[in-house]
C-alpha positions in Angstrom: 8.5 -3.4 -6.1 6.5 -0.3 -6.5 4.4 1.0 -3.6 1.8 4.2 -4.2 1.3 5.8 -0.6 -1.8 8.2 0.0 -2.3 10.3 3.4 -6.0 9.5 3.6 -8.4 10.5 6.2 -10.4 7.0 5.6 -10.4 4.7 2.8 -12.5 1.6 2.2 -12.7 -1.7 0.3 -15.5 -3.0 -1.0 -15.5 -7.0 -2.7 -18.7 -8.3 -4.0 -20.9 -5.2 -2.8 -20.1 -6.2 1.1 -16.9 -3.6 2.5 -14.3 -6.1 3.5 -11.9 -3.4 5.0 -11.7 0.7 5.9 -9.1 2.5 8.0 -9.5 6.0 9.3 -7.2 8.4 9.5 -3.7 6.5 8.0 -2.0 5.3 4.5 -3.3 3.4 1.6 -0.8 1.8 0.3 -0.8 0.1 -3.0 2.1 -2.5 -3.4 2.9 -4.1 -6.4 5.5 -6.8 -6.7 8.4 -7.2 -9.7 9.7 -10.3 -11.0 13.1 -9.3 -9.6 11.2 -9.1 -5.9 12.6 -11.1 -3.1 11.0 -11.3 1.1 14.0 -9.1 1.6 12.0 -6.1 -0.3 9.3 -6.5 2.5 11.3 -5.7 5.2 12.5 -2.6 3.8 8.5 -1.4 2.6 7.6 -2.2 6.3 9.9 -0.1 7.6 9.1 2.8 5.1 5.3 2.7 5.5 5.5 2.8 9.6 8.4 5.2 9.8 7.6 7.5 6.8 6.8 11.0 8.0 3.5 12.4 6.0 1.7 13.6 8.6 1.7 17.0 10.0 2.9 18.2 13.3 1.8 21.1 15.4 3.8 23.5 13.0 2.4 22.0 9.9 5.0 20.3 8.7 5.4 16.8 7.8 7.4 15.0 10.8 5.0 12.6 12.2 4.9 8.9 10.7 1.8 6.8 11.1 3.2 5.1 14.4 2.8 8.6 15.6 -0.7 9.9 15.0 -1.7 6.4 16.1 -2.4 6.2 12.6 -4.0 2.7 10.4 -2.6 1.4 7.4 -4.5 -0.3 4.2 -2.3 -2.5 1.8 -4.0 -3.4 -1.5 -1.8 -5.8 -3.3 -1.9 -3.7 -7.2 0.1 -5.7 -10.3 -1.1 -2.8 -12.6 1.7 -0.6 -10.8 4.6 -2.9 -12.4 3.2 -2.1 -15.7 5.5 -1.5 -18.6 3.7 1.8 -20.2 6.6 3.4 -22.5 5.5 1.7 -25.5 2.3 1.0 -27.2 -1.3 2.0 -25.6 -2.0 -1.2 -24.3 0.1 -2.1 -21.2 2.3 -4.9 -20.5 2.8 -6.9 -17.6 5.9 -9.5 -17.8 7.3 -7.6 -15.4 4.9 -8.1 -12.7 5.4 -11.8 -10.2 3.3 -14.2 -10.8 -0.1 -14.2 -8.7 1.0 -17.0 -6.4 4.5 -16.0 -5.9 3.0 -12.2 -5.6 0.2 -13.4 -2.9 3.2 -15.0 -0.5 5.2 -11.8 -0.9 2.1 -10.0 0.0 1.3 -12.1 3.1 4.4 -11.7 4.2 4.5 -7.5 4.3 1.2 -8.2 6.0 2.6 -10.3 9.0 5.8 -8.1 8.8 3.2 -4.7 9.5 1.3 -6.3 12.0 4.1 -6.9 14.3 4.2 -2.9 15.0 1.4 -2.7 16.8 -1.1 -0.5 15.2 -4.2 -1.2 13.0 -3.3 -3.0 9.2 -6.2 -4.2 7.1 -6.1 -5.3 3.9 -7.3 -6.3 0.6 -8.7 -9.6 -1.0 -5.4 -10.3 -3.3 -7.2 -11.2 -6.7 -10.3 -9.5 -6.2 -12.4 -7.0 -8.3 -12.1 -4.5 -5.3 -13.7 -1.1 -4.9 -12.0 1.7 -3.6 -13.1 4.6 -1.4 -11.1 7.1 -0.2 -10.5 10.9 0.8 -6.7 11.7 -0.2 -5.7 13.7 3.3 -3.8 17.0 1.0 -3.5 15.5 -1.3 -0.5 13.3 -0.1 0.8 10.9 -2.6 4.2 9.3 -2.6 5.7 6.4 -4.7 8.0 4.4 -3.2 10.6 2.1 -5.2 13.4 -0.4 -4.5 
């Protein structure tokens, strides 16, 4: 599993030309799922993205996690990110879940998330979406079990 965070102060998703989804101030969070990836992974991203401290505190240094600026959180399910990219100029993708098995997992992180009480919106797994955002820094972490 490979998960690209971003500090954002908004971010939106548009599917089809109507906005299916926007946060404020929070994380973006782009999640995509390996082969290799079991439920168990979830657990341990859902802990990350709500405990993670990337947000400033009065001394300007990053202490606070998204549970504590009363933060949102956006998940967008992203198979690009399990990419192999070392060889070639054309990536591969055998290493990515399939799309059904990928779509449970993500479900799952998104049940998982909503059970700590602050705002999580989401993607359309599958779609063509369009992404808006303002990158809060910029902030930008990967995250990688």
């Amino acid at each position: 599993m490979k998960c690209i965070i971003q500090r954002v102060q908004y971010a939106s998703i548009v599917v089809d030309e109507v906005e299916i989804a926007s946060i404020k101030h929070g994380i973006l969070a782009f999640v995509g799922y390996s082969v290799q990836d079991t439920p168990k992974v979830n657990s341990w991203l859902a802990e990350k993205l709500i405990g993670y401290r990337i947000f400033s505190d009065s001394s300007g240094k990053m202490n606070l996690s998204v549970k504590d600026i009363n933060g949102e959180i956006l998940i967008v399910s992203n198979f690009t990110l399990c990419a192999q990219t070392s060889k070639g100029l054309r990536p591969g993708f055998t290493d990515a879940k399939l799309p059904e098995e990928a779509s449970e997992l993500f479900t799952g992180l998104y049940h998982l998330l909503t059970q700590y009480d602050i705002p999580v919106s989401t993607g359309q797994f599958g779609a063509d979406m369009k992404i808006s955002l303002l990158n809060d820094g910029p902030v930008t972490f990967i995250l990688e079990q």
